[in-house]
C-alpha positions as CSV (number, residue, x, y, z in Angstrom):
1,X,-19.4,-81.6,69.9
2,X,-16.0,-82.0,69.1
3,X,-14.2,-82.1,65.7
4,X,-18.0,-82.7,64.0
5,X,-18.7,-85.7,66.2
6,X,-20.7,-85.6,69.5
7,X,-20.3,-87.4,72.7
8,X,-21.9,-88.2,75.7
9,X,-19.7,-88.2,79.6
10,X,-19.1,-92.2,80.3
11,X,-17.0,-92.0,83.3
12,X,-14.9,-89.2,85.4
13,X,-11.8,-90.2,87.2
14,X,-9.7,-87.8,89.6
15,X,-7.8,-86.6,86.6
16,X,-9.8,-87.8,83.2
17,X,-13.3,-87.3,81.9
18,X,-14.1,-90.1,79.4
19,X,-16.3,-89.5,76.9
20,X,-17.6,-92.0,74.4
21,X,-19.8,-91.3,70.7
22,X,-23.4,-90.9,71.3
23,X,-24.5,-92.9,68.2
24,X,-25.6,-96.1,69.9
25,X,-23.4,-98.5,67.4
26,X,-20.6,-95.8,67.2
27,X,-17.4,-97.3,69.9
28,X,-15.3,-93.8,69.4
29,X,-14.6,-92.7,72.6
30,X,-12.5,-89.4,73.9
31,X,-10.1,-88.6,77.0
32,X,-10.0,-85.2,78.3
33,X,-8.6,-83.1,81.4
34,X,-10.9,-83.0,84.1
35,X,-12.3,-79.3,84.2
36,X,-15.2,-77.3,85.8
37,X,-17.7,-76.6,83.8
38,X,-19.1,-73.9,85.8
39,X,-16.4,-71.8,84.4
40,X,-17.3,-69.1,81.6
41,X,-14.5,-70.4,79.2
42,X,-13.2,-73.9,80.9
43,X,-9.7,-75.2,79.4
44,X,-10.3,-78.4,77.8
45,X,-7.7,-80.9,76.8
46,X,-8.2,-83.5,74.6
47,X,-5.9,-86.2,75.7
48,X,-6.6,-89.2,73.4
49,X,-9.3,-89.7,70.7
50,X,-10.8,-93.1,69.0
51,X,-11.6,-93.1,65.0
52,X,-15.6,-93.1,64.8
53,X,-17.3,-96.2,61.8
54,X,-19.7,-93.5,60.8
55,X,-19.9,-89.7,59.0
56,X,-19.9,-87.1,61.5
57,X,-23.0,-85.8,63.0
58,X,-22.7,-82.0,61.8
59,X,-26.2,-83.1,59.4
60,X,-27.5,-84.6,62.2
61,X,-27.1,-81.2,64.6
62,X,-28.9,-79.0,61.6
63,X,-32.0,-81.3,61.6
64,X,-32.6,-81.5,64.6
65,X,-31.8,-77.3,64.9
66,X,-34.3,-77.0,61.8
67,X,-37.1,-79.3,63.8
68,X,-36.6,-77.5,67.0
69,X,-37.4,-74.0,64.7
70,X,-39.9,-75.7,63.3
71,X,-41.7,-76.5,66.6
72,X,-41.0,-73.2,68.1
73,X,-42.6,-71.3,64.8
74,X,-45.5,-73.6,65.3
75,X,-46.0,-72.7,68.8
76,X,-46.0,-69.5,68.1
77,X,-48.9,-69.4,65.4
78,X,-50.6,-72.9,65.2
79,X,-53.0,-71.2,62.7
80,X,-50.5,-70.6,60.0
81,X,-50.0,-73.8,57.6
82,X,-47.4,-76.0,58.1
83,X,-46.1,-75.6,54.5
84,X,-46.0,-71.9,54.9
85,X,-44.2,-72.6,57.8
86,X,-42.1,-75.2,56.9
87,X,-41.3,-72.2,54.0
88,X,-40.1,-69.6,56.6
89,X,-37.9,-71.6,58.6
């Protein structure tokens, strides 16, 4: 995720990663530095970015956080109700 918006890795060059908006109708795309992402705290660039023709996808991230909680909680007990634990999430 970057600036509220995420992306999905389109293509990697010797010296650019291109990245491009994961929405399927979004055309945004991003440029960074090639870097290793094996690395603890890997320095990123951001060499060019593309406006996005939608909101960002910060609402999107926290449902599908609160769904994956959901699931988990449900896993855990699949005796207690869903509202009750729709209620505790």
């Amino acid at each position: 995720m970057y600036n509220g918006f995420n992306y999905q890795k389109n293509k990697k060059t010797s010296n650019a990663i291109y990245w491009r908006g994961w929405q399927h109708t979004c055309r945004a795309g991003l440029q960074t530095n090639c870097f290793n992402v094996d690395l603890e705290e890997p320095r990123i660039e951001v060499r060019s970015e593309a406006p996005h023709n939608h909101a960002d996808d910060e609402e999107v991230v926290q449902q599908e956080k609160c769904v994956s909680q959901l699931k988990k909680a449900i896993g855990e007990d699949a005796t207690k109700p869903v509202k009750r634990v729709y209620n505790t999430v």
